[in-house]
C-alpha positions in Angstrom: -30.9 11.9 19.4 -29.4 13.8 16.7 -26.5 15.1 18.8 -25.4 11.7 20.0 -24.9 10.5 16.8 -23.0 13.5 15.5 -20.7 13.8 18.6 -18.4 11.8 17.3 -18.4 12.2 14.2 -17.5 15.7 15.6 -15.1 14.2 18.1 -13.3 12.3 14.9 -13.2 15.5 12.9 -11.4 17.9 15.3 -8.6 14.6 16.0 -7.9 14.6 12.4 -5.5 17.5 12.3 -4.3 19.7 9.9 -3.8 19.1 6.2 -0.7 17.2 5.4 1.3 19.8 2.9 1.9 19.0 -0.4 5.2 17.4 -2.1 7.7 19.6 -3.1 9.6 19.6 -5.9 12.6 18.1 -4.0 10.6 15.5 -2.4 9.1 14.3 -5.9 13.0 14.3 -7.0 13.8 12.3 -3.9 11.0 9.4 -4.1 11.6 9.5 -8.2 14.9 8.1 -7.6 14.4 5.6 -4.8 11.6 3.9 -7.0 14.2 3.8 -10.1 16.6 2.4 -7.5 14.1 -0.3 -6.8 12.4 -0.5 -10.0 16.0 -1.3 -11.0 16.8 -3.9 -8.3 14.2 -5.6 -9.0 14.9 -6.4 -12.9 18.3 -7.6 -11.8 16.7 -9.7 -9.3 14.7 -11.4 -11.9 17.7 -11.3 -14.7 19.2 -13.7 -12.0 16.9 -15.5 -11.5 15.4 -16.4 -14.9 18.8 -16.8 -16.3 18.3 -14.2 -19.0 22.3 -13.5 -18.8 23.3 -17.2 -19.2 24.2 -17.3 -22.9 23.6 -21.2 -23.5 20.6 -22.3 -25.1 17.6 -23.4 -23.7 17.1 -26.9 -23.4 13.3 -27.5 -25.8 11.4 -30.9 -25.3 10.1 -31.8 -28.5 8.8 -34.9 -30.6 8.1 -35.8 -34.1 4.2 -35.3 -34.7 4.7 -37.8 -37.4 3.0 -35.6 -40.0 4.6 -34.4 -43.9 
């Protein structure tokens, strides 16, 4: 009873493989600079799309709330 409920939990741990290694230095330096490149890509995305560069004002609905 025991047995057939630990096979495969058995069967899963032998698939699983080896450890995957750790980063190295020169991966860290690698992914660093395609999430700034991204990260960055991004921002301009939005810059463009919110208008933030467009140097004319913004266009504010208002009305008098009649008060002194």
């Amino acid at each position: 009873m025991v047995g057939e409920k630990l096979w495969p939990l058995l069967v899963w741990w032998r698939k699983r493989g080896a450890p995957v290694p750790a980063p190295t230095p020169a991966d860290v330096g690698t992914a660093k600079g395609i999430l700034a490149g991204l990260v960055a890509q991004q921002w301009f995305e939005e810059t463009a799309l919110r208008s933030l560069g467009d140097p004319a004002p913004m266009p504010v609905p208002w009305s008098s709330t009649e008060r002194r």
